[in-house]
Backbone atoms as SQL, in Angstrom:
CREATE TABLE atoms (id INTEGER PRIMARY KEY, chain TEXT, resi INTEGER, resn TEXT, atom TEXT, x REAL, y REAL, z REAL);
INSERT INTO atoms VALUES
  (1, 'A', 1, 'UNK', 'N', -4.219, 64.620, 22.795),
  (2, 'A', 1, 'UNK', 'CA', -2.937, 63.989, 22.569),
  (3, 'A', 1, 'UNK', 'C', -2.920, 63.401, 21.153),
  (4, 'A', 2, 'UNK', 'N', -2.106, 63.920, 20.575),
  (5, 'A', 2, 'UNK', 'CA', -2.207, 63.143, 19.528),
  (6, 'A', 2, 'UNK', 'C', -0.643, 61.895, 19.037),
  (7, 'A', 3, 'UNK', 'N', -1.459, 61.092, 18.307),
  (8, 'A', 3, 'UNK', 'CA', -1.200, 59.895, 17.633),
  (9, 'A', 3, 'UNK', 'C', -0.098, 59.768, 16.895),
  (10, 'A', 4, 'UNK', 'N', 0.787, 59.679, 17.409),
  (11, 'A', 4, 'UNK', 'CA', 2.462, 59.487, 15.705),
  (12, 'A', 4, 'UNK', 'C', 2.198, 58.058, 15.338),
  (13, 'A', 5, 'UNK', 'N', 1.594, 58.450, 13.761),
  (14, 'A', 5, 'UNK', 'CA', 2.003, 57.353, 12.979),
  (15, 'A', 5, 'UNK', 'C', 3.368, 56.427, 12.372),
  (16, 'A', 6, 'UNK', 'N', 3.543, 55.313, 12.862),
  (17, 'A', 6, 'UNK', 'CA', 4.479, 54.368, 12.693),
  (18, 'A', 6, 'UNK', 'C', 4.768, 54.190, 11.203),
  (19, 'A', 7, 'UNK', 'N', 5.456, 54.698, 10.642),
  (20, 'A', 7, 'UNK', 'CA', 5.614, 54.357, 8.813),
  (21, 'A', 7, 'UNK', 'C', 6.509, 53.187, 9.048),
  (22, 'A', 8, 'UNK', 'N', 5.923, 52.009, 8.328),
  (23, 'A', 8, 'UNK', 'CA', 6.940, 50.615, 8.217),
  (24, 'A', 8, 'UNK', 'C', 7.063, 50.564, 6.217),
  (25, 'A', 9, 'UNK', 'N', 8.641, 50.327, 6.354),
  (26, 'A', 9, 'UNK', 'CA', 8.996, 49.996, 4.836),
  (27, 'A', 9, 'UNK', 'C', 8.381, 49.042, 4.561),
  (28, 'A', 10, 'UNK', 'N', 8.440, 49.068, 2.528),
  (29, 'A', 10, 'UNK', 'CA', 7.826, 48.163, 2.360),
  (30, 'A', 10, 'UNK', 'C', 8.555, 46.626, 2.373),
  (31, 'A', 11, 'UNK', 'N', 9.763, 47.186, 2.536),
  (32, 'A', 11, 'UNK', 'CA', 10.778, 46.124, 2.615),
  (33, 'A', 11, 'UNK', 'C', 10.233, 45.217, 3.937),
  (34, 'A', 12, 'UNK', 'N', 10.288, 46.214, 4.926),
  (35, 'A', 12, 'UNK', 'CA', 9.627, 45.747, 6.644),
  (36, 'A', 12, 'UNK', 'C', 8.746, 44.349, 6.192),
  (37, 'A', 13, 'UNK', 'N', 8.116, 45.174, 5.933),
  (38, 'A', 13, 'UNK', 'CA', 6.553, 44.272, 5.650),
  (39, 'A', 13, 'UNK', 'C', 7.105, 43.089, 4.474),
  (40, 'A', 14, 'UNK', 'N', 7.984, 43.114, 3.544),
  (41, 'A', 14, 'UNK', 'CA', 8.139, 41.607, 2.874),
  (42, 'A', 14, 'UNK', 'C', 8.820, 40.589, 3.525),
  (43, 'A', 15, 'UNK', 'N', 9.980, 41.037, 4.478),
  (44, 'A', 15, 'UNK', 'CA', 10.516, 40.955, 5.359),
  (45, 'A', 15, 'UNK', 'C', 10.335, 39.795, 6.456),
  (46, 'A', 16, 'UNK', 'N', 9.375, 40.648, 7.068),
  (47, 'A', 16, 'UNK', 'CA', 7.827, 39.804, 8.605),
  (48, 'A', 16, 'UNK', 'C', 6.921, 38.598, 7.545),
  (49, 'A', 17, 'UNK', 'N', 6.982, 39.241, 6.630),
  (50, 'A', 17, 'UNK', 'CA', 5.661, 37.947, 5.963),
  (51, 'A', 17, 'UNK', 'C', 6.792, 36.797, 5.529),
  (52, 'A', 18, 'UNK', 'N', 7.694, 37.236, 4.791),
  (53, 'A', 18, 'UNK', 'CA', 8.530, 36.044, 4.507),
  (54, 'A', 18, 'UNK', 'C', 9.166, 35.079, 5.757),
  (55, 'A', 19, 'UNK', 'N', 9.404, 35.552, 7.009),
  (56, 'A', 19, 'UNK', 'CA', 10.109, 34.979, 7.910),
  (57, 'A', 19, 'UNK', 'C', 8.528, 34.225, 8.492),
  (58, 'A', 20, 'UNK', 'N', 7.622, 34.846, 8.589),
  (59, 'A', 20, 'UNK', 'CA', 6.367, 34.150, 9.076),
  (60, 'A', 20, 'UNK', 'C', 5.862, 32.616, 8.081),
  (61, 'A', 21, 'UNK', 'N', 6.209, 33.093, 6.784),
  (62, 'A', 21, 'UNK', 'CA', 5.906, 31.680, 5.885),
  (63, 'A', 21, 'UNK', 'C', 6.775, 30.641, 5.845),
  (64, 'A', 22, 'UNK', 'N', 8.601, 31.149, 6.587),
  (65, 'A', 22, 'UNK', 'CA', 9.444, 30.341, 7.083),
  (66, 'A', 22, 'UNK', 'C', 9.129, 29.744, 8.348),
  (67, 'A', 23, 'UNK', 'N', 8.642, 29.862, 9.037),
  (68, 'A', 23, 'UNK', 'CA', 8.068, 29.504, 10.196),
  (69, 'A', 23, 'UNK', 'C', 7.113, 28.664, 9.901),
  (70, 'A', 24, 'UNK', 'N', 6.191, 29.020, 9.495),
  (71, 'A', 24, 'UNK', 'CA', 4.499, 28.183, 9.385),
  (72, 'A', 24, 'UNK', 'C', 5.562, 26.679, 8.540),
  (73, 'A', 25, 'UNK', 'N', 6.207, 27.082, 7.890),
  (74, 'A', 25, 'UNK', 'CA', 6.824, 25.480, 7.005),
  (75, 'A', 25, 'UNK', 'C', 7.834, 25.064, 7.527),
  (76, 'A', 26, 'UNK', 'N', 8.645, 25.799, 8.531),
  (77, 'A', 26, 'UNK', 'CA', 9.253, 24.935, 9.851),
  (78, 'A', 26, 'UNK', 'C', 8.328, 24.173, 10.571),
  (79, 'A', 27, 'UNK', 'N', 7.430, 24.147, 11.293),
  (80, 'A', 27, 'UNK', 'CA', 6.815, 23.966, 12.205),
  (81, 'A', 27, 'UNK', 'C', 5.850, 23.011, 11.210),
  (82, 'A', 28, 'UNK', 'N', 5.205, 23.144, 9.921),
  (83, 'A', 28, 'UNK', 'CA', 4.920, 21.734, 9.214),
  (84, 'A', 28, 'UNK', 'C', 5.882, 20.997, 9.430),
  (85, 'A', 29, 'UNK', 'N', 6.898, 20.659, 9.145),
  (86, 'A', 29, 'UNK', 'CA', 7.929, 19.939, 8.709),
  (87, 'A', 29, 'UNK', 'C', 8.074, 18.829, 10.310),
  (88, 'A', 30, 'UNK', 'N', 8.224, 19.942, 11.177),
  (89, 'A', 30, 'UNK', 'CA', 8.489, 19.231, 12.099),
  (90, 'A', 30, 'UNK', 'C', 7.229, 18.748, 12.500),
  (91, 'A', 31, 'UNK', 'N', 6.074, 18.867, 12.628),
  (92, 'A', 31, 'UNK', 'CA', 4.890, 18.103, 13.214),
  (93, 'A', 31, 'UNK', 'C', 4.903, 17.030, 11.970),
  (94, 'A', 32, 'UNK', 'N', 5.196, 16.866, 11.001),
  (95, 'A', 32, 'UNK', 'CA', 5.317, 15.609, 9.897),
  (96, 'A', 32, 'UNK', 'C', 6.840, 15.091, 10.448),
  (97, 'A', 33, 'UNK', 'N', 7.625, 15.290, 10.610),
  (98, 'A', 33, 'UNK', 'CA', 8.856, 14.346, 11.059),
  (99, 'A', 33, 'UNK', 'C', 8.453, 14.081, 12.583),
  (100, 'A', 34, 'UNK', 'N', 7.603, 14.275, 13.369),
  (101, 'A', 34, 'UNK', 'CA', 7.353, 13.622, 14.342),
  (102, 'A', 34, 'UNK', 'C', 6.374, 12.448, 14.430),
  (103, 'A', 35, 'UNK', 'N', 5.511, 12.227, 12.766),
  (104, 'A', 35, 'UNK', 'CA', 4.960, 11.693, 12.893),
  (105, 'A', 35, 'UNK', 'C', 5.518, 10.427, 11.627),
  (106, 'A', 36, 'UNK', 'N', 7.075, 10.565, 11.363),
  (107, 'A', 36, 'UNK', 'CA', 7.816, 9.907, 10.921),
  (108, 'A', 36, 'UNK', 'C', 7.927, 9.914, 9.480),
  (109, 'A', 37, 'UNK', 'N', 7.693, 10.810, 8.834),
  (110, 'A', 37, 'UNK', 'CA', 7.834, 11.836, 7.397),
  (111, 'A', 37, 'UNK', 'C', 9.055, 12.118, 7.552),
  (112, 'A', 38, 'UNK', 'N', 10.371, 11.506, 6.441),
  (113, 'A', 38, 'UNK', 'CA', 11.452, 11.960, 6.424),
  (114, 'A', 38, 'UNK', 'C', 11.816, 13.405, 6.536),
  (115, 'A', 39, 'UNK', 'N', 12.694, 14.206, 6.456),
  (116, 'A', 39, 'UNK', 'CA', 12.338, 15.571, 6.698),
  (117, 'A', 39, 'UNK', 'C', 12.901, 16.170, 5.203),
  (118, 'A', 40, 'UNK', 'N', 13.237, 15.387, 4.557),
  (119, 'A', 40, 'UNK', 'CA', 13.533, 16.003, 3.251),
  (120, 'A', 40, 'UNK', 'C', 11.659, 15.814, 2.553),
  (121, 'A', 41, 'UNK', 'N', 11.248, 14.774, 2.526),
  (122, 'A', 41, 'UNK', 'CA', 10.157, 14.322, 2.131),
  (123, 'A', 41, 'UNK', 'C', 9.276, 15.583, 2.799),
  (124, 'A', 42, 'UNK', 'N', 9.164, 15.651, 3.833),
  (125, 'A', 42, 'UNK', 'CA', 8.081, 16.432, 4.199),
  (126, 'A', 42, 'UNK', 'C', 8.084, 17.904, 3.842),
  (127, 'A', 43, 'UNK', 'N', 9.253, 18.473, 3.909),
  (128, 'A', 43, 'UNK', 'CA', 9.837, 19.476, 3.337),
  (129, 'A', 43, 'UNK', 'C', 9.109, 19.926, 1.949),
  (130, 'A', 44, 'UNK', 'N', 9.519, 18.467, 0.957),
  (131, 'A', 44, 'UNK', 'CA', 9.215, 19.197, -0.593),
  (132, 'A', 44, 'UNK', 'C', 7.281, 18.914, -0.393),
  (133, 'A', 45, 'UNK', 'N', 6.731, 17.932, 0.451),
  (134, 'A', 45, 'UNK', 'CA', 5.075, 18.555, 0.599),
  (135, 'A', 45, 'UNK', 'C', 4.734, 19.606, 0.916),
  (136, 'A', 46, 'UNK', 'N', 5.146, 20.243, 2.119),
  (137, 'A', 46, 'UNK', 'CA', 5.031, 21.090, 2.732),
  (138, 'A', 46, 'UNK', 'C', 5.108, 22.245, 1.719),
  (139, 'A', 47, 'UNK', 'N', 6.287, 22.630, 1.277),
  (140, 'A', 47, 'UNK', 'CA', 6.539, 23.362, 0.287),
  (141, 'A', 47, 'UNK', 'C', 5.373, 23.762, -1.260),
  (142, 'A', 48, 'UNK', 'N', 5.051, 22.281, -1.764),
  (143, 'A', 48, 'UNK', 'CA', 4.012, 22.153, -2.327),
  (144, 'A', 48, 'UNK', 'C', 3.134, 22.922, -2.102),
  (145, 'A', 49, 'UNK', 'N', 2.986, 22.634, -0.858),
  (146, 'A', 49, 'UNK', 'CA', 1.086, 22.988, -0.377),
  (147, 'A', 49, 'UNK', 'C', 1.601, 24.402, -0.569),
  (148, 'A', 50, 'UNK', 'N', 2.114, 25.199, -0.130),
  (149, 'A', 50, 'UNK', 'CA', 2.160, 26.479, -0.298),
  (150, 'A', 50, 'UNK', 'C', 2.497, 27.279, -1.453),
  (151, 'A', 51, 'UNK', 'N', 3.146, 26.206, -2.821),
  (152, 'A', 51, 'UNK', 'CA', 2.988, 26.667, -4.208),
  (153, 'A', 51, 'UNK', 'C', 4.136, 27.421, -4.215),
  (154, 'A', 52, 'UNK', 'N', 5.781, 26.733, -3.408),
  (155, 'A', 52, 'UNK', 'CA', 6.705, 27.083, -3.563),
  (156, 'A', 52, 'UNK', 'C', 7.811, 26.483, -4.377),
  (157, 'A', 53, 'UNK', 'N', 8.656, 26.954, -5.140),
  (158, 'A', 53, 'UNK', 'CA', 9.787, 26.069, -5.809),
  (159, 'A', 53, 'UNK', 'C', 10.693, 25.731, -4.649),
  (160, 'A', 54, 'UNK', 'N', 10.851, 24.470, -4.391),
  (161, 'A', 54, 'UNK', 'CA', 11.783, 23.834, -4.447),
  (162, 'A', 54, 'UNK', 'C', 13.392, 23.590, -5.009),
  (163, 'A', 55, 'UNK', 'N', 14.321, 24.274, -4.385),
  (164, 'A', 55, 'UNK', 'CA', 15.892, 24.437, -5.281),
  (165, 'A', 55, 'UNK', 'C', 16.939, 23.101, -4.741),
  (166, 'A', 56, 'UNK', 'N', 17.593, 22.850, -5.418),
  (167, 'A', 56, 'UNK', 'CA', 18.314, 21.159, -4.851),
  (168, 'A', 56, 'UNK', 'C', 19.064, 22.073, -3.872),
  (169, 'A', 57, 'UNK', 'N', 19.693, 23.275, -3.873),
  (170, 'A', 57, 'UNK', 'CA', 20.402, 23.677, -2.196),
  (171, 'A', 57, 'UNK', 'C', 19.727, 23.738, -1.253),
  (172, 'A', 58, 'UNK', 'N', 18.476, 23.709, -1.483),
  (173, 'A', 58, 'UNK', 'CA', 17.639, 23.947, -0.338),
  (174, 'A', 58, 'UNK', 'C', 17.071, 22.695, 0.549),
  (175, 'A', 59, 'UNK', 'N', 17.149, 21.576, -0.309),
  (176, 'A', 59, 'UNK', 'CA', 17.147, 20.059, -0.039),
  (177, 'A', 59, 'UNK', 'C', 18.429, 19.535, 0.323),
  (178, 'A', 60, 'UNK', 'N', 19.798, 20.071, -0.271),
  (179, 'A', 60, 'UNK', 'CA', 21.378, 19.321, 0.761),
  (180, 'A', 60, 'UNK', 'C', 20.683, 19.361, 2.217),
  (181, 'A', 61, 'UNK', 'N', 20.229, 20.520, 2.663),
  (182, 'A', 61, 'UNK', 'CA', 20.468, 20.509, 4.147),
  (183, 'A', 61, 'UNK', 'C', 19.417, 19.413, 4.531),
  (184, 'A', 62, 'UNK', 'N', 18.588, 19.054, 4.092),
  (185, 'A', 62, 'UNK', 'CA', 17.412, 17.825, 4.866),
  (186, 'A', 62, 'UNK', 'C', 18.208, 16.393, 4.472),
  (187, 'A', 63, 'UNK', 'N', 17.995, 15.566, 5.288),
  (188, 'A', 63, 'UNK', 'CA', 18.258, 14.107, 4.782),
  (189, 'A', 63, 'UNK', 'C', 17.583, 13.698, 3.690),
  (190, 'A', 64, 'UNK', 'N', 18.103, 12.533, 3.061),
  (191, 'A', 64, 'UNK', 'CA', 17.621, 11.990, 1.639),
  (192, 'A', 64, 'UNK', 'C', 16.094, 11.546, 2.001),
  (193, 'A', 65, 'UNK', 'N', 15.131, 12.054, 1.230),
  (194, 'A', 65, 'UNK', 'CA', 13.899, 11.600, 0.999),
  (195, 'A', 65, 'UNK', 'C', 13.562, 10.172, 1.570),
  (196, 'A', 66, 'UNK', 'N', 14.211, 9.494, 0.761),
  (197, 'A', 66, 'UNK', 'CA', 14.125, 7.737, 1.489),
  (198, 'A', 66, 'UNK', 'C', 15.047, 7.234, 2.026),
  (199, 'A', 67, 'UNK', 'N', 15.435, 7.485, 3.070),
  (200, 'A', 67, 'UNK', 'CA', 16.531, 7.275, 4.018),
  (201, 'A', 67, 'UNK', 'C', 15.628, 7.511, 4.900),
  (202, 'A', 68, 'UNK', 'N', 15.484, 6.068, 5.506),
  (203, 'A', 68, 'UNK', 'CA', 14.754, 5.918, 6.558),
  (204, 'A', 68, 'UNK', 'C', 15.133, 5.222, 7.324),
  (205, 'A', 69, 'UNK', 'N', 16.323, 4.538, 7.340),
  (206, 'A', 69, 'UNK', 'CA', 17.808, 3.694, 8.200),
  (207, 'A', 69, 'UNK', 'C', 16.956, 2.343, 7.924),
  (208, 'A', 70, 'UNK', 'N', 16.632, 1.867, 7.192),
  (209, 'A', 70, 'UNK', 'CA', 15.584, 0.744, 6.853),
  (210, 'A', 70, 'UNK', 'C', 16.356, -0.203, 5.665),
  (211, 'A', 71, 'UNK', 'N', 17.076, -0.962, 6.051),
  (212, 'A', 71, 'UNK', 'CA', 17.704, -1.338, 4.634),
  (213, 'A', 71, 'UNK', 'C', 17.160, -1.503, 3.499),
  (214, 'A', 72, 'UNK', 'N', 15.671, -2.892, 3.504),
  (215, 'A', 72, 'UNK', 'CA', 15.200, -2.629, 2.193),
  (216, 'A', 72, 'UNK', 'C', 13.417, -2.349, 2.831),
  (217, 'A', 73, 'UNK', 'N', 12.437, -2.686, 2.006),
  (218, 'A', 73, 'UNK', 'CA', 10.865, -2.483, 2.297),
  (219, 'A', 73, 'UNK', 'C', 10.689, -3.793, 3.072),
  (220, 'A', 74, 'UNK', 'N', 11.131, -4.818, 2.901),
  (221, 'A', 74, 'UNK', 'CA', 10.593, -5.888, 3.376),
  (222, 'A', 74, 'UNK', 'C', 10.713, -5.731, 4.934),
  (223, 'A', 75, 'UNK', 'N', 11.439, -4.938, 5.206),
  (224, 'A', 75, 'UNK', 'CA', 11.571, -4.798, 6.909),
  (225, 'A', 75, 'UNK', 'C', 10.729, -4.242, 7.758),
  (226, 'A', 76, 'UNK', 'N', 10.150, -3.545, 6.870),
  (227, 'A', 76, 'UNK', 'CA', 8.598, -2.189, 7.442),
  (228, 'A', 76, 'UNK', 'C', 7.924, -3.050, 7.833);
């Protein structure tokens, strides 16, 4: 019996890896906002660690970095 090889584009394949590195930095983001890391904040670390640019449209959608419903520091 033989074997048919599966040809995947190369598009395929940039495709799966890019949605997989969207994932792995979803799933940072949220294990750091559960542990009370704003989610804009955790976002541009997260991002970091993986040696990605950062674009200001890509930050509208997270809340402000220090917006933490905290009026000033003295309250922490």
């Amino acid at each position: 019996m033989a074997r048919q090889k599966h040809m995947v584009s190369l598009e395929e394949v940039l495709s799966a890896i890019e949605m997989a590195k969207e994932k792995v930095i979803a799933d940072e983001v949220h294990s750091m906002t559960k542990m009370g890391v704003p989610k804009a904040m955790a976002y541009e670390m997260v991002v970091a660690r993986f040696g990605q640019k950062v674009s200001s449209s890509e930050l509208d959608s997270y809340e402000d970095a220090f917006d933490t419903g905290v009026a000033d520091w003295s309250e922490l």
